[in-house]
KOLDRENPA-836555 format. One record per residue (C-alpha): residue in three letters; x, y negated, z. Coordinates in steps of 0.1 Angstrom, whole numbers, plus 5000, padded with zeros to 4 digits. Example, Ala and Ser with C-alpha at 12.3 -4.5 7.8 and 13.67 -1.06 7.14 Angstrom:
KOLDRENPA-836555
[ALA; [5123; 5045; 5078]],
[SER; [5137; 5011; 5071]],
end
This chain:
KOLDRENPA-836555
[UNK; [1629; 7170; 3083]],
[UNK; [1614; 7141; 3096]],
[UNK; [1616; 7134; 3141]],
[UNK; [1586; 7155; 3150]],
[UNK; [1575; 7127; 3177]],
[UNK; [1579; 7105; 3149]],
[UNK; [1549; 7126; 3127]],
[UNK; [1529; 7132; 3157]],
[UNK; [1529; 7095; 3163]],
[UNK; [1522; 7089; 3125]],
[UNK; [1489; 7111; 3126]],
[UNK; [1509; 7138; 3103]],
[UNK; [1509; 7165; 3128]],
[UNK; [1476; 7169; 3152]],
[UNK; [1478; 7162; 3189]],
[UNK; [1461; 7158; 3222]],
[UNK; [1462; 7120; 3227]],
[UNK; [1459; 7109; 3263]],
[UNK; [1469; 7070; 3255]],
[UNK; [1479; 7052; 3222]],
[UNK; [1486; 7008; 3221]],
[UNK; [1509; 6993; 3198]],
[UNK; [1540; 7005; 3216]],
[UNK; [1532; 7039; 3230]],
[UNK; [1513; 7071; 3222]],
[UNK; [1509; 7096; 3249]],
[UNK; [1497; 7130; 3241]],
[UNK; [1498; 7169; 3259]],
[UNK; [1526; 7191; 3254]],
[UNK; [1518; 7219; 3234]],
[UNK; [1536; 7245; 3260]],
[UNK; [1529; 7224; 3293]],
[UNK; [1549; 7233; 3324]],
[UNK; [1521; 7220; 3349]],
[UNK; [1485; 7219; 3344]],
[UNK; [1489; 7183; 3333]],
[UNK; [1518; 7183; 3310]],
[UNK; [1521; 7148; 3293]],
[UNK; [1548; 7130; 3272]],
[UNK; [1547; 7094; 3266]],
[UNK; [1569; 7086; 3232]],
[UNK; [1578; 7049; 3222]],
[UNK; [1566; 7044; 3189]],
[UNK; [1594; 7034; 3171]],
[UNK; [1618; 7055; 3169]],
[UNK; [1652; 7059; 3194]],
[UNK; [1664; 7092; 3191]],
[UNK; [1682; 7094; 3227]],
[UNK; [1685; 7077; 3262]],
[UNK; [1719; 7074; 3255]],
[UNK; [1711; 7052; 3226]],
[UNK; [1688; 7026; 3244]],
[UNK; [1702; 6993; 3249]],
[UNK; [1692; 6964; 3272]],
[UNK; [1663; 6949; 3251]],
[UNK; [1643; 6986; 3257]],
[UNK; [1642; 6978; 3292]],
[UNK; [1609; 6965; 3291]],
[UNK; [1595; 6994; 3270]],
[UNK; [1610; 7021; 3291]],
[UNK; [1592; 7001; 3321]],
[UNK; [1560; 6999; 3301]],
[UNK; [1563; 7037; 3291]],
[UNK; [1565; 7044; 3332]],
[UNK; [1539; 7021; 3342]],
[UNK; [1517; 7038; 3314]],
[UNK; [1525; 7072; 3329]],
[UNK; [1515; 7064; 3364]],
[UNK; [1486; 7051; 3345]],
[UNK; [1478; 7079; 3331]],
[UNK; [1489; 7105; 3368]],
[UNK; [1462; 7082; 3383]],
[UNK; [1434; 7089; 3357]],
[UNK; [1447; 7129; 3356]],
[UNK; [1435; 7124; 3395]],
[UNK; [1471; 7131; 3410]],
[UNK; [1486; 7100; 3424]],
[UNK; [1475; 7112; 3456]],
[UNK; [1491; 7146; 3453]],
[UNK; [1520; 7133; 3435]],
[UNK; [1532; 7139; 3403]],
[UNK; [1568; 7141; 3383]],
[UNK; [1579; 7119; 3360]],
[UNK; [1607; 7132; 3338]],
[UNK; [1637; 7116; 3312]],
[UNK; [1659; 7142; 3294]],
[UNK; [1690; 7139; 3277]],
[UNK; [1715; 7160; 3262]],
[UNK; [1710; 7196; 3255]],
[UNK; [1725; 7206; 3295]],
[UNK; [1693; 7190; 3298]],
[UNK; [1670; 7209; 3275]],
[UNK; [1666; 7182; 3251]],
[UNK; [1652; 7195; 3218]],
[UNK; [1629; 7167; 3208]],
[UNK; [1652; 7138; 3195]],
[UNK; [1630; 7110; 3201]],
[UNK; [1630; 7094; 3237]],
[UNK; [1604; 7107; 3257]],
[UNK; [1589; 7106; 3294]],
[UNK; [1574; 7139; 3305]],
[UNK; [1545; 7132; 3330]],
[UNK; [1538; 7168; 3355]],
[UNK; [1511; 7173; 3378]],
[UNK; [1486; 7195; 3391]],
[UNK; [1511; 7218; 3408]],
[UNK; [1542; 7220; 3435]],
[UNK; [1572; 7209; 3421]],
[UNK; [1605; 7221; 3442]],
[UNK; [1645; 7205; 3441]],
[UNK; [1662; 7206; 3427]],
[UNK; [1646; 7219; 3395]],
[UNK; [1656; 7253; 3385]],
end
């Protein structure tokens, strides 16, 4: 089966967009943890952080900047909001596409449980 980021970015499988240029698409997560539950996917494919090399440093940067882009618009950079990388399945990684979660709208505690 193909990356399931990789079809919702491809218009295959429906989403939620919140954001989309030629790098990024940003959409909700279909079982959010937070009232705004968001994940920001490159487009092209990199199946882990462990697999990102030195020329992804700009996208990783674009991919935060886009999420605090996107907390500000939700109407929580006052508030504050989480921004989350995953990796490895300690982590809960399931999705093996790189991926930013963007949480708001609720207290977050640490560390997280």
């Amino acid at each position: 089966m193909a990356c399931l980021f990789c079809e919702i970015v491809a218009g295959r499988i429906p989403s939620k967009k919140a954001f989309e240029d030629d790098e990024l698409y940003a959409f909700h997560d279909i079982a959010p943890q937070a009232p705004t539950h968001i994940l920001v996917v490159p487009k092209r494919h990199i199946t882990s952080p462990n697999d990102l090399a030195a020329g992804d440093d700009a996208l990783i940067g674009r991919m935060v900047r886009t999420a605090k882009e996107l907390a500000r618009e939700a109407g929580l950079a006052e508030r504050g909001y989480r921004l989350n990388f995953n990796c490895g399945p300690d982590a809960g990684y399931s999705v093996f596409h790189v991926h930013l979660h963007l949480l708001g709208g609720r207290s977050f505690h640490w560390p997280p449980g």
